[in-house]
Each structure stands twice: as C-alpha cells, then as structure tokens.
N, CA and C atoms of all chains as a GROMACS GRO file, in nm:
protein
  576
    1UNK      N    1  14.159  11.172   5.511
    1UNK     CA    2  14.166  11.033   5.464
    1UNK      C    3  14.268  11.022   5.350
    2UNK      N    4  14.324  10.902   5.293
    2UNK     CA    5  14.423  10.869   5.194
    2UNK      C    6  14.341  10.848   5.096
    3UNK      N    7  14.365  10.910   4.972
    3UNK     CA    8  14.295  10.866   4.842
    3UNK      C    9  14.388  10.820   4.751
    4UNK      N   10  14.363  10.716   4.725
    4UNK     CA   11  14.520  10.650   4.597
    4UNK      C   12  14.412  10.734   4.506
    5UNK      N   13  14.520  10.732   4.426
    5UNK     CA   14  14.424  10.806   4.296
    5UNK      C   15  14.529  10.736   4.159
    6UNK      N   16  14.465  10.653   4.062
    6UNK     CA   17  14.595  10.616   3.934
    6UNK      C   18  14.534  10.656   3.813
    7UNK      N   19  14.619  10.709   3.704
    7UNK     CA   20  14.579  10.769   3.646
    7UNK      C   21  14.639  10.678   3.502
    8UNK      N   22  14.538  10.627   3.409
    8UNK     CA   23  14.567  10.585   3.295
    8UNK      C   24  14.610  10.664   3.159
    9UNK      N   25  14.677  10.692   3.150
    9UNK     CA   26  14.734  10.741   3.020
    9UNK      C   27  14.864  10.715   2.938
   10UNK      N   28  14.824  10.716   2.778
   10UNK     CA   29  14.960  10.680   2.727
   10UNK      C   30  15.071  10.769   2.688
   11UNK      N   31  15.185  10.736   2.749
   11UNK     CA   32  15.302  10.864   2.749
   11UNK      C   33  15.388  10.893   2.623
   12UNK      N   34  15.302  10.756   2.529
   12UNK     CA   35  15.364  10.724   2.398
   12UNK      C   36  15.412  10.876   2.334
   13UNK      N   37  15.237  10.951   2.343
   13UNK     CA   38  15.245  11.096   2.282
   13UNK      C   39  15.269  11.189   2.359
   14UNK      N   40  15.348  11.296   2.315
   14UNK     CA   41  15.372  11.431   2.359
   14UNK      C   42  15.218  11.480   2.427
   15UNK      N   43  15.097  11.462   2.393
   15UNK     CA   44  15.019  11.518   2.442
   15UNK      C   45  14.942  11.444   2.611
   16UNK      N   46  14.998  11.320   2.581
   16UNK     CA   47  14.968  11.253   2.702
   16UNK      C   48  15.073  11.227   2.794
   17UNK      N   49  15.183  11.293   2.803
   17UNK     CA   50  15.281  11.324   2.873
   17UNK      C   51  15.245  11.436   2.939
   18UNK      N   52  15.192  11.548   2.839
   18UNK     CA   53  15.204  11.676   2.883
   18UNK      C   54  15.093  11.672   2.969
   19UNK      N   55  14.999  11.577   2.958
   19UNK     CA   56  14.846  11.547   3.070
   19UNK      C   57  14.884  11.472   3.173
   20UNK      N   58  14.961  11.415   3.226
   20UNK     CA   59  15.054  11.327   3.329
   20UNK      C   60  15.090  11.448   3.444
   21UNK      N   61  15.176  11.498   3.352
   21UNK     CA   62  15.256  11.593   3.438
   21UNK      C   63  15.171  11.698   3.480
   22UNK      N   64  15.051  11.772   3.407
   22UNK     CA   65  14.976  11.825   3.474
   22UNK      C   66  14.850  11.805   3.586
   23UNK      N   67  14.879  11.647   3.563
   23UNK     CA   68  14.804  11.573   3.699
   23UNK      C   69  14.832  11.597   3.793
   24UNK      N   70  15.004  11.528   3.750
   24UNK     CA   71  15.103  11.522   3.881
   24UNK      C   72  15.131  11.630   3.953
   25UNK      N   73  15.136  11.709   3.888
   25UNK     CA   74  15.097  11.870   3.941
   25UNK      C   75  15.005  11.909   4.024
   26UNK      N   76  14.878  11.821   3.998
   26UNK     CA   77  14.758  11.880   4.084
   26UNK      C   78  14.749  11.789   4.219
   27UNK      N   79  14.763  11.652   4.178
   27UNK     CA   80  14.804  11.574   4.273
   27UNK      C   81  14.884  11.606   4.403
   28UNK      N   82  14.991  11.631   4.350
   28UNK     CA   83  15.141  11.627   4.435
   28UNK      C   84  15.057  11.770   4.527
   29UNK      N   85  14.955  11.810   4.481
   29UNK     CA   86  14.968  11.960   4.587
   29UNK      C   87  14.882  11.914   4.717
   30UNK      N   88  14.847  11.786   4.721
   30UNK     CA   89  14.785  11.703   4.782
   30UNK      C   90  14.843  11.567   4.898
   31UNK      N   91  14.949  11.570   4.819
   31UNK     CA   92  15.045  11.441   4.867
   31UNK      C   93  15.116  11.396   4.790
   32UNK      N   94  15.176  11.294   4.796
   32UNK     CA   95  15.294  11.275   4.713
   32UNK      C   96  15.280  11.140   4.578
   33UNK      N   97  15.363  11.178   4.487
   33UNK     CA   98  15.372  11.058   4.331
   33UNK      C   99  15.448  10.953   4.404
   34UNK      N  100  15.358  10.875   4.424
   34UNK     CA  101  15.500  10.689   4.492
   34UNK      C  102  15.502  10.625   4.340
   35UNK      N  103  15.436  10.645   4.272
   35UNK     CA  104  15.490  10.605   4.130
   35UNK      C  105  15.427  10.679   4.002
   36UNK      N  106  15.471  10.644   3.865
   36UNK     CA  107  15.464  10.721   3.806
   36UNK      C  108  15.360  10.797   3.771
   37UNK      N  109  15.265  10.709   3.764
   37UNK     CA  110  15.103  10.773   3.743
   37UNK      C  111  15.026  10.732   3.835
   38UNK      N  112  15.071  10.713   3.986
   38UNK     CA  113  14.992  10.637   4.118
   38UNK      C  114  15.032  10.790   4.203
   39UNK      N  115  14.909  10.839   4.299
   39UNK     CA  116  14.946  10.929   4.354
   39UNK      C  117  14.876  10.928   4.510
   40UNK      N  118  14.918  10.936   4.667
   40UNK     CA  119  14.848  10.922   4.738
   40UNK      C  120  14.832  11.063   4.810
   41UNK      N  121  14.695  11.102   4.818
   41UNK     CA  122  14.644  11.231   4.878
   41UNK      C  123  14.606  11.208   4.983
   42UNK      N  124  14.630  11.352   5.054
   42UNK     CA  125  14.525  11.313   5.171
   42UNK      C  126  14.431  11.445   5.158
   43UNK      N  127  14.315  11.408   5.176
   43UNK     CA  128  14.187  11.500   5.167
   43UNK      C  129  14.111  11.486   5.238
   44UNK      N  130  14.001  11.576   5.333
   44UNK     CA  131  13.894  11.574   5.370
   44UNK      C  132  13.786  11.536   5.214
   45UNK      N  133  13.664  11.534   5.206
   45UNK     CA  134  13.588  11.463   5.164
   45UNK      C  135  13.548  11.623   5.027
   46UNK      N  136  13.536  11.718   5.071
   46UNK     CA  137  13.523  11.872   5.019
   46UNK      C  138  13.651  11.856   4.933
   47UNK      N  139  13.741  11.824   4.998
   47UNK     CA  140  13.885  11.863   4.902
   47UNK      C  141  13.886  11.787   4.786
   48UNK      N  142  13.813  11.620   4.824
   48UNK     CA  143  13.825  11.560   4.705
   48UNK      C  144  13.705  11.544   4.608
   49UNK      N  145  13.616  11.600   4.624
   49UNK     CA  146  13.572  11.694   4.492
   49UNK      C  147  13.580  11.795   4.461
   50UNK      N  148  13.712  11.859   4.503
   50UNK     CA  149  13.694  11.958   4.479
   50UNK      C  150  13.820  11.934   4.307
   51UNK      N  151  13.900  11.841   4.416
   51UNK     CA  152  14.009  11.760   4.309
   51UNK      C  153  13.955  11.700   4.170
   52UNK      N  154  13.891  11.655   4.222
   52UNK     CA  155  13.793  11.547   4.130
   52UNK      C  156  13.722  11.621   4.001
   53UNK      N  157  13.717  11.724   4.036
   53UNK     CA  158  13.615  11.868   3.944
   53UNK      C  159  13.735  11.881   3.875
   54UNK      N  160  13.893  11.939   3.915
   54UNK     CA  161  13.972  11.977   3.828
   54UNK      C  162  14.024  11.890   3.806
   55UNK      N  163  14.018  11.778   3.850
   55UNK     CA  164  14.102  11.629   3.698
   55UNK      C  165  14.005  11.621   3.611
   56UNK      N  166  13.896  11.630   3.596
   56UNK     CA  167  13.833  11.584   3.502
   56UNK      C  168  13.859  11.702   3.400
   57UNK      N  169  13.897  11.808   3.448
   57UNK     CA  170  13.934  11.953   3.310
   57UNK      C  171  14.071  11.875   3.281
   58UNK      N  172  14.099  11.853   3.340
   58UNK     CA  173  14.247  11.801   3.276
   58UNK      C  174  14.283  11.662   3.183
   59UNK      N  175  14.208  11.601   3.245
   59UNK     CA  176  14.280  11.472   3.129
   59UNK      C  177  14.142  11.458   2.978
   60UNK      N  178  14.152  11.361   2.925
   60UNK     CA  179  14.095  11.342   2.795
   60UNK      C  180  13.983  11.206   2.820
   61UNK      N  181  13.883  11.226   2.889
   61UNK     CA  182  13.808  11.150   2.890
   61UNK      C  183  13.749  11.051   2.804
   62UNK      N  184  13.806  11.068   2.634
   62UNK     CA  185  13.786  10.912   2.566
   62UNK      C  186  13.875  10.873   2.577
   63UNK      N  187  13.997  10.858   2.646
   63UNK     CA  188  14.145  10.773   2.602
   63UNK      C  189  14.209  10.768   2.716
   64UNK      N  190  14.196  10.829   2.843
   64UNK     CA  191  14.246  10.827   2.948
   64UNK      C  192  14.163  10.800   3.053
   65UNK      N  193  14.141  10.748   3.187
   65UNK     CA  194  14.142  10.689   3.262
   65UNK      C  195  14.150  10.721   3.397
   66UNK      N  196  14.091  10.745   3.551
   66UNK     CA  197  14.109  10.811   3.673
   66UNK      C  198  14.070  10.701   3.725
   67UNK      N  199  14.150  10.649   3.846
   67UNK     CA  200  14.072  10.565   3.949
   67UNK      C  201  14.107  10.610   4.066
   68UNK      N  202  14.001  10.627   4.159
   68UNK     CA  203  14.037  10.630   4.329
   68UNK      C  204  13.992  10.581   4.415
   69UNK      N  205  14.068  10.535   4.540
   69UNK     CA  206  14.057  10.427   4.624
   69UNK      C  207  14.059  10.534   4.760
   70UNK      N  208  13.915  10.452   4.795
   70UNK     CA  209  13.950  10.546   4.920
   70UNK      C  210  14.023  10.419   5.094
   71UNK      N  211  14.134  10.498   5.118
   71UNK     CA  212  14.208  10.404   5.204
   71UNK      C  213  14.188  10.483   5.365
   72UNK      N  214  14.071  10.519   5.329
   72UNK     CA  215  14.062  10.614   5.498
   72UNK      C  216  14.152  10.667   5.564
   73UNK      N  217  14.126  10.670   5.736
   73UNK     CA  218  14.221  10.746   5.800
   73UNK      C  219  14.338  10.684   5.843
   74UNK      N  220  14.280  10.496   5.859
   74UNK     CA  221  14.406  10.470   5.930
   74UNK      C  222  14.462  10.370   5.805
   75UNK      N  223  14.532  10.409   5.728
   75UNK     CA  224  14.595  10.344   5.611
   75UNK      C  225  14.712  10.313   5.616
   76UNK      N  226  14.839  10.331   5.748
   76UNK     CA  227  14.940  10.344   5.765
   76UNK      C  228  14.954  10.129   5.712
   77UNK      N  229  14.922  10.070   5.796
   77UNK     CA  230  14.911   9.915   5.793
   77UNK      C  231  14.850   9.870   5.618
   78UNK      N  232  14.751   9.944   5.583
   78UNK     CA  233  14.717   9.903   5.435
   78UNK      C  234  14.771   9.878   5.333
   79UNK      N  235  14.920   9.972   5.316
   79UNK     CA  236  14.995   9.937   5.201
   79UNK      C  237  15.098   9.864   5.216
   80UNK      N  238  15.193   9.854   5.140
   80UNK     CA  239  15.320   9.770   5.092
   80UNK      C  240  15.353   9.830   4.974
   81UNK      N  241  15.488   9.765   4.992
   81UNK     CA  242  15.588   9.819   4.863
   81UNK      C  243  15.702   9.710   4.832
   82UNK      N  244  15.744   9.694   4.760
   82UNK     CA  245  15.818   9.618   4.692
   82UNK      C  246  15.916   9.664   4.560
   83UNK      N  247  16.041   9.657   4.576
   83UNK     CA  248  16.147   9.728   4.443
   83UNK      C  249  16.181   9.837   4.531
   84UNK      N  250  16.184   9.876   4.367
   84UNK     CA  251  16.240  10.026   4.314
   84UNK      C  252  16.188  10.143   4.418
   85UNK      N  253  16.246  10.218   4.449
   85UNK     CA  254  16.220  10.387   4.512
   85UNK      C  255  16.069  10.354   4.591
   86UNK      N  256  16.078  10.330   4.724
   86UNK     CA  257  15.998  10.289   4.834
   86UNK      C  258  15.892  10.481   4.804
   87UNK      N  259  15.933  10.559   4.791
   87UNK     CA  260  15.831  10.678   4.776
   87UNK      C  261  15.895  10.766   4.734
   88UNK      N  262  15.833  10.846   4.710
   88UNK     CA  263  15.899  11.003   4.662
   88UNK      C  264  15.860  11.078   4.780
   89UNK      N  265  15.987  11.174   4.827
   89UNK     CA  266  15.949  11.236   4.993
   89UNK      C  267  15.855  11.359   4.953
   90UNK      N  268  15.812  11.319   5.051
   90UNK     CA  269  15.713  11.479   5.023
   90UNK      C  270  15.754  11.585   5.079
   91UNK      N  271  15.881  11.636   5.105
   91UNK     CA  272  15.936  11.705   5.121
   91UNK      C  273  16.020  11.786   5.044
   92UNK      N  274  16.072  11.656   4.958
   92UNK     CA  275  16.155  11.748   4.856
   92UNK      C  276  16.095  11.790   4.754
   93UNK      N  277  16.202  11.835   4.705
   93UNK     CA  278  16.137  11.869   4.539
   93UNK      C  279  16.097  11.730   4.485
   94UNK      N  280  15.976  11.799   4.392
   94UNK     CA  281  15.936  11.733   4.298
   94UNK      C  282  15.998  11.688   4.162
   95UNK      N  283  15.964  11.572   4.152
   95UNK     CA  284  16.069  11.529   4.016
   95UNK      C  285  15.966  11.524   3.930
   96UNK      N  286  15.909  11.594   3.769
   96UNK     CA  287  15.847  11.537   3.697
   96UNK      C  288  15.878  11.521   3.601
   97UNK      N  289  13.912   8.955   5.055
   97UNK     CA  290  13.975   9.073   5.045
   97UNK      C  291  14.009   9.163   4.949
   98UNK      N  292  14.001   9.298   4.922
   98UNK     CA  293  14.064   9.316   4.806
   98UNK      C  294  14.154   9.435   4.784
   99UNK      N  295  14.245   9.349   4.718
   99UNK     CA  296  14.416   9.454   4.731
   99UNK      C  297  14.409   9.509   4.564
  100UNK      N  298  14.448   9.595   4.616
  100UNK     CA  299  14.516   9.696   4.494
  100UNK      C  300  14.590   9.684   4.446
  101UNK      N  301  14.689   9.682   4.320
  101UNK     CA  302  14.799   9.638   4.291
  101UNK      C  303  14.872   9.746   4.188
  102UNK      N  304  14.979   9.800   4.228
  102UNK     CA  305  14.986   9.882   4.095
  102UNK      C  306  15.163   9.905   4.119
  103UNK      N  307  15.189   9.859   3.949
  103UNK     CA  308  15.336   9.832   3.898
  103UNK      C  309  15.406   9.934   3.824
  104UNK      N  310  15.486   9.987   3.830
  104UNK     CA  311  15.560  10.086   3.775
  104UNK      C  312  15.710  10.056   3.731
  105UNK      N  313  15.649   9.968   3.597
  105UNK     CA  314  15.779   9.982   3.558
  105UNK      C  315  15.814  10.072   3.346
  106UNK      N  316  15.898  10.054   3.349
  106UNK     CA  317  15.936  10.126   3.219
  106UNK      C  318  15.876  10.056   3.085
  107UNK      N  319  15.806  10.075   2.994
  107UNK     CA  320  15.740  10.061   2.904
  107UNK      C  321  15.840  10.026   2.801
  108UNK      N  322  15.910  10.143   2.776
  108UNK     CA  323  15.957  10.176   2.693
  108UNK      C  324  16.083  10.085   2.646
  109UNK      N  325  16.083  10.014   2.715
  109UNK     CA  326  16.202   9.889   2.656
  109UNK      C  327  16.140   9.746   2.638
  110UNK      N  328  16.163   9.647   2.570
  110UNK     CA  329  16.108   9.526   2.558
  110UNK      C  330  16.101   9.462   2.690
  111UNK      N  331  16.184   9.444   2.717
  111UNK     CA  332  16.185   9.344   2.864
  111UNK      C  333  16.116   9.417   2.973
  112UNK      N  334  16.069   9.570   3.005
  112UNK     CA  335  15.961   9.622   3.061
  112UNK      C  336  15.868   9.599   2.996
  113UNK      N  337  15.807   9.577   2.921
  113UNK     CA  338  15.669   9.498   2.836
  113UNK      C  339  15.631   9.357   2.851
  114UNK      N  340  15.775   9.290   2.874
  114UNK     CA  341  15.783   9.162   2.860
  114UNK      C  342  15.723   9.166   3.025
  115UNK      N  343  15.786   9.216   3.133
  115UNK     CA  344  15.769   9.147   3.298
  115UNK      C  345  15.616   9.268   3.316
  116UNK      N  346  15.625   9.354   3.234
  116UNK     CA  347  15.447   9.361   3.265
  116UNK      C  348  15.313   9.274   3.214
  117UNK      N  349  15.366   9.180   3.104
  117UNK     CA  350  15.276   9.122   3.049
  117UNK      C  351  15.287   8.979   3.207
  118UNK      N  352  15.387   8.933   3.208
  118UNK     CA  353  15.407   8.809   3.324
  118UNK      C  354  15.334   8.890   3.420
  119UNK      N  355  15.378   9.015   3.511
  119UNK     CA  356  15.280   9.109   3.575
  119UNK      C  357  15.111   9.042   3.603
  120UNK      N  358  15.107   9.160   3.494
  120UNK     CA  359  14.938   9.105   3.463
  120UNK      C  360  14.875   8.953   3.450
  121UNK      N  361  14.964   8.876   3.380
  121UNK     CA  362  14.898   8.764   3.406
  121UNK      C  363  14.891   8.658   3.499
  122UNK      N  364  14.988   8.731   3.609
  122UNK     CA  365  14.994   8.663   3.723
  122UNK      C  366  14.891   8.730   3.793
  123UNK      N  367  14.872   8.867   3.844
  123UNK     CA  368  14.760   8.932   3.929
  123UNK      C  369  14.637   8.922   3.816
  124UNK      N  370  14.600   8.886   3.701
  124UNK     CA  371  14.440   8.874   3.651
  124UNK      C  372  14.434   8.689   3.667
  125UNK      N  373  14.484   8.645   3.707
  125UNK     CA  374  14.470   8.502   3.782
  125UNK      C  375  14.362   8.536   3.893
  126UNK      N  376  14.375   8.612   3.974
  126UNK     CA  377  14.303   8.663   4.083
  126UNK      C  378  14.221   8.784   4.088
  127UNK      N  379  14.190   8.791   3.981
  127UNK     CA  380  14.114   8.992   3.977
  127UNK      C  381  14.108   9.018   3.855
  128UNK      N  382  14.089   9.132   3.838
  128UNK     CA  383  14.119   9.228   3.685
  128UNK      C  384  14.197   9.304   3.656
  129UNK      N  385  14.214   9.338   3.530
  129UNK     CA  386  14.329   9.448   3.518
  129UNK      C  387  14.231   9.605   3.456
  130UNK      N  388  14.258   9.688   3.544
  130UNK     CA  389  14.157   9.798   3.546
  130UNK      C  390  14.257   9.930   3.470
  131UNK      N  391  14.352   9.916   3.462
  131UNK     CA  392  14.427   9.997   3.385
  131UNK      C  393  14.527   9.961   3.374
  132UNK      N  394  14.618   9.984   3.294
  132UNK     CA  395  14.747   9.956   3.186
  132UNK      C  396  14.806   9.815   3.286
  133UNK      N  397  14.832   9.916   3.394
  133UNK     CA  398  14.970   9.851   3.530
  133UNK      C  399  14.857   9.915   3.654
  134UNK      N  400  14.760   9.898   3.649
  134UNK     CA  401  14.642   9.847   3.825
  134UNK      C  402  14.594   9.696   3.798
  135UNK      N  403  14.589   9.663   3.906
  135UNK     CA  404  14.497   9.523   3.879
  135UNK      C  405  14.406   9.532   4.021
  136UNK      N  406  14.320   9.476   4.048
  136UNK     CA  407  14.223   9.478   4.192
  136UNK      C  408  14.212   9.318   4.157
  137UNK      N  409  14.241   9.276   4.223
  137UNK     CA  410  14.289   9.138   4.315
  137UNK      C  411  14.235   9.050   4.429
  138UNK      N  412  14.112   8.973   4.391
  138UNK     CA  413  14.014   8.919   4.511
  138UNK      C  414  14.123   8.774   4.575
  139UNK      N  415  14.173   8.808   4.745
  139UNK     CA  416  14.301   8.738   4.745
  139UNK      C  417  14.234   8.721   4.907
  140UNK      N  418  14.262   8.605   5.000
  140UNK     CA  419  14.269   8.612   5.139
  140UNK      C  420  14.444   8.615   5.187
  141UNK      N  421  14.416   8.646   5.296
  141UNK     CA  422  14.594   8.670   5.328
  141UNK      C  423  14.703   8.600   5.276
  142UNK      N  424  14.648   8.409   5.310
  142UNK     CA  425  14.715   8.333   5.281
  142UNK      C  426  14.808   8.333   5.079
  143UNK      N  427  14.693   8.313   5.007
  143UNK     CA  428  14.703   8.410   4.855
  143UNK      C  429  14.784   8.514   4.816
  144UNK      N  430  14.773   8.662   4.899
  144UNK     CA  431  14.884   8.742   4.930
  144UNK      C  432  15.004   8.736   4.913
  145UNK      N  433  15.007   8.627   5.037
  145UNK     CA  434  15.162   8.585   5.076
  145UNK      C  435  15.240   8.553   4.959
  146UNK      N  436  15.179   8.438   4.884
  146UNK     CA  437  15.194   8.339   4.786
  146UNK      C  438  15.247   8.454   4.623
  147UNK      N  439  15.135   8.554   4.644
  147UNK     CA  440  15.099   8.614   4.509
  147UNK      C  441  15.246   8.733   4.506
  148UNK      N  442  15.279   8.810   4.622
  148UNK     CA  443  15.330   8.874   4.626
  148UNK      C  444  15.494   8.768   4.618
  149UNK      N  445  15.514   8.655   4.675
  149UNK     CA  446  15.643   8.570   4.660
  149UNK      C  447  15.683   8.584   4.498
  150UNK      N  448  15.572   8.553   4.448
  150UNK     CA  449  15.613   8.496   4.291
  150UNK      C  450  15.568   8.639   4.246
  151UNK      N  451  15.578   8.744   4.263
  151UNK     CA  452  15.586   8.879   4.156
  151UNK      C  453  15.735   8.914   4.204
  152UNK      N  454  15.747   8.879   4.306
  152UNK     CA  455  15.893   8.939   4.381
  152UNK      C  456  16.026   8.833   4.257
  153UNK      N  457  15.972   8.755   4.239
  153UNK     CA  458  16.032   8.655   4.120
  153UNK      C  459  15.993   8.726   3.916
  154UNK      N  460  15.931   8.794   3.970
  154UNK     CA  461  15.926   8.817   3.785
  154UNK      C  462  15.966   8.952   3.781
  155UNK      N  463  15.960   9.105   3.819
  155UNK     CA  464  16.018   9.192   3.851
  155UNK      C  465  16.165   9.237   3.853
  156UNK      N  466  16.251   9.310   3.809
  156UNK     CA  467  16.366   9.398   3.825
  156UNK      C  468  16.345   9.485   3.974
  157UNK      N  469  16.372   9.468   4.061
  157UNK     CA  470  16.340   9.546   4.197
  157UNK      C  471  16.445   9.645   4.180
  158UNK      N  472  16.546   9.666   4.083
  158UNK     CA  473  16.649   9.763   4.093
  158UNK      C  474  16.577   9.872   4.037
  159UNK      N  475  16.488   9.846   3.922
  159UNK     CA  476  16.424   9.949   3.867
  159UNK      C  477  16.262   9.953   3.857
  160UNK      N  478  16.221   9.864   3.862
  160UNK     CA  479  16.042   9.852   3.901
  160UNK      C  480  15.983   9.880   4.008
  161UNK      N  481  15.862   9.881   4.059
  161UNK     CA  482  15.816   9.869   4.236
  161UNK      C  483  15.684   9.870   4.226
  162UNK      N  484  15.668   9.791   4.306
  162UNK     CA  485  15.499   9.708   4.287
  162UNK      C  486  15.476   9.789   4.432
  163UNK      N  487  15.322   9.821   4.470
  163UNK     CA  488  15.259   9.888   4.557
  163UNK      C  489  15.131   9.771   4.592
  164UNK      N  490  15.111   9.786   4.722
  164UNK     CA  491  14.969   9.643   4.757
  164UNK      C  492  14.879   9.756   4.843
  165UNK      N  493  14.772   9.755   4.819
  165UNK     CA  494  14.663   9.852   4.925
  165UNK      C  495  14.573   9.732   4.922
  166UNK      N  496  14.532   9.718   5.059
  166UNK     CA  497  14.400   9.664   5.110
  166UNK      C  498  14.308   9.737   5.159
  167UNK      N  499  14.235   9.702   5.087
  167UNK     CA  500  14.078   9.742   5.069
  167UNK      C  501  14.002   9.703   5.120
  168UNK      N  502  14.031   9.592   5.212
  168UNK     CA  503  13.918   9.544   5.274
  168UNK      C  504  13.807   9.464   5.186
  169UNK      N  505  13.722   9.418   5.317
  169UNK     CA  506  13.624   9.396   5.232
  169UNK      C  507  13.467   9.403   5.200
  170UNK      N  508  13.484   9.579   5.247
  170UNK     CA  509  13.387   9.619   5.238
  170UNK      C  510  13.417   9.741   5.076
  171UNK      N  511  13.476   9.684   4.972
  171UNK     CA  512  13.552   9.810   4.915
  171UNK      C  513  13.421   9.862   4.825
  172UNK      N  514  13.331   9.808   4.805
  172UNK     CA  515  13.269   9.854   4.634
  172UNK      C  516  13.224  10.035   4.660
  173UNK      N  517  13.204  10.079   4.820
  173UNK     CA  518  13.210  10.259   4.779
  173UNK      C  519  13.299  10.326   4.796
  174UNK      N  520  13.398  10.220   4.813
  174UNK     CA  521  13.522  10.278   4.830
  174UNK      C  522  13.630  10.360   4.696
  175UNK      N  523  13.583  10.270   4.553
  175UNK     CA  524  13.614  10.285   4.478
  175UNK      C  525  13.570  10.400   4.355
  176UNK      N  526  13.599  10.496   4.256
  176UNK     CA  527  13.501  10.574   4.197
  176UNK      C  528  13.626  10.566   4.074
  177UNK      N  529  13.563  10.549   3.969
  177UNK     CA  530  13.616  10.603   3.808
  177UNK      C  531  13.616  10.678   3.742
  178UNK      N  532  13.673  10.742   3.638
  178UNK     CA  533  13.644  10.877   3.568
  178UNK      C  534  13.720  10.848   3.422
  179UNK      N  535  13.667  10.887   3.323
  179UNK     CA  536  13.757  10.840   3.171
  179UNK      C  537  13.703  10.786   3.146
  180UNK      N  538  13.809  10.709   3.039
  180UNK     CA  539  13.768  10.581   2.946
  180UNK      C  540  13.736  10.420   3.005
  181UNK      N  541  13.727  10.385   2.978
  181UNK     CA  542  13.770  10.214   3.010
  181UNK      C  543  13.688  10.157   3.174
  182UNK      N  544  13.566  10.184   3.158
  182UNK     CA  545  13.552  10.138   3.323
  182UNK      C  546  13.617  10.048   3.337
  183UNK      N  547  13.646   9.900   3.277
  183UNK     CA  548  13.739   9.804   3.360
  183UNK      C  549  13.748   9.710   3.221
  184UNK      N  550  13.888   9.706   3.245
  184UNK     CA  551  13.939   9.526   3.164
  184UNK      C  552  13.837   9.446   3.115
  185UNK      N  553  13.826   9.420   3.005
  185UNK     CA  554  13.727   9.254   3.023
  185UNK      C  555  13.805   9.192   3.031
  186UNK      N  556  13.780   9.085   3.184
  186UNK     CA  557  13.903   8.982   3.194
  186UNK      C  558  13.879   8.885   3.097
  187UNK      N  559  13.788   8.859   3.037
  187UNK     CA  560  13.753   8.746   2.916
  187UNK      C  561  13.843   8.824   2.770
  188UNK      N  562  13.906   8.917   2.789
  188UNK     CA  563  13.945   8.935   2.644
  188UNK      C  564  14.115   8.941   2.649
  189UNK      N  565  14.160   8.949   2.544
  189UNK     CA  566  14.326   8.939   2.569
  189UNK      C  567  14.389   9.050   2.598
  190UNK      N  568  14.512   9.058   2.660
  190UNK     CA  569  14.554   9.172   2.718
  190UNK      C  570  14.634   9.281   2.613
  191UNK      N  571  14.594   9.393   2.650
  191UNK     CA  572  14.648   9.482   2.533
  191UNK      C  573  14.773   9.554   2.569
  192UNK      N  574  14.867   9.528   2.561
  192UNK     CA  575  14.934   9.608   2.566
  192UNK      C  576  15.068   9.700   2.515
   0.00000   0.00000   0.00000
C-alpha cells in the first residue's frame, strides 16, 4: 500500500535539519521524497510499524510532528501535482 | 471528500511566507491546517476544481508544488499522528 507520510519540523535550526534528513533517509529506503518533508512509501502493513517504531527514535516529539495517510493499493488516480519538480525519481540518487 | 494538501515551497524568503500564508488561508477555508504546509480539506469534486484553479493563481509553479491526495470518504482510519501538535486550531490565528 502507499503511505504519504509528512513530517513537521523547523529547518530554522541546525538540529532540525539534521532530523529531516535523517527521516529522509529512513523514508527514501521505502520510496521516494516528492517534496521536502512529504514522503510516499510503499509498505506492507509489518513494514509500517516497523517504520513507525524507528521515526519515532528519530524526531523530537515536543516540537516536531509525523502524519500518515494511508492511500492503499490502488493510489495511482488519488494524487495530483501542480508546479515545481512533479517527483523525485526513485531511481536516482538521492538529493538531501 | 477528503483531500490532502501539501505545499512545498521555500520559507526562507519573504514572498515564500507571504504565498504560504495566501496558501493556508485559502485551503483552511475548507479544512484545517495540520502542519506548517499540510492542510486536510473537506471539498466535493466540484470545490476541487474551483480550489485547486485559484491556488494555481497564488503560487510560483517555477519553484513551489502543491500535491492533492484523496482520501476518500471513508478516511478517519486512514489517518495516524505522532509528535507534537495533533492538529491546528482552526479558531486560532495562523502561526507562521
């Protein structure tokens, strides 16, 4: 299934930058960053607690923020996009 | 129905502050704002159409990009939180 997953944090500080990128890290091993702190996975239901267990070691639970949407299997029709950089390929390298 | 909404644009300059504040107060017309740049958006198609015309009007598409997920409308177990902030009070002013 597709899990949007967005992640609230402020990049103001060095320390909540450095918690971004180690999201995006855990994320991306999942599926790909379509924006900066928006990430879409795909997981069986095991995988995403399994995810879910190691974001919560990672970010700062009084000041930061996790949301996930679950967009099931057939999500191809569900989204849209509009602007800037339609996705980041999941093929290439990663930009963080 | 309910769509997802999530904006990615640059903070860090005034006029990215400025078209996220127009942003938000165009999608919490219809929903809440659940983190910085998410909003969840109670919209029927027709609304959509309309909502997505006039963001396509306040936006930089050279450098921003707005994302739409439908959720259907069966979403409330669809959704799960983690952090700070379960959700916006849409009754209070926007912080940003």
């Amino acid at each position: 299934m597709l899990v949007l997953i967005t992640y609230d944090v402020s990049t103001m500080d060095k320390e909540g930058r450095r918690r971004l990128t180690k999201v995006a890290k855990k994320c991306v091993d999942h599926g790909q960053r379509v924006q900066n702190s928006v990430f879409e996975c795909i997981l069986d239901s095991t995988q995403l607690r399994k995810l879910k267990y190691e974001l919560e070691e990672l970010i700062d639970k009084d000041t930061d923020s996790l949301r996930f949407y679950n967009l099931g299997e057939n999500y191809k029709t569900k989204v849209d996009h509009m602007g800037a950089k339609e996705s980041y390929d999941m093929e290439s390298p990663l930009i963080l």
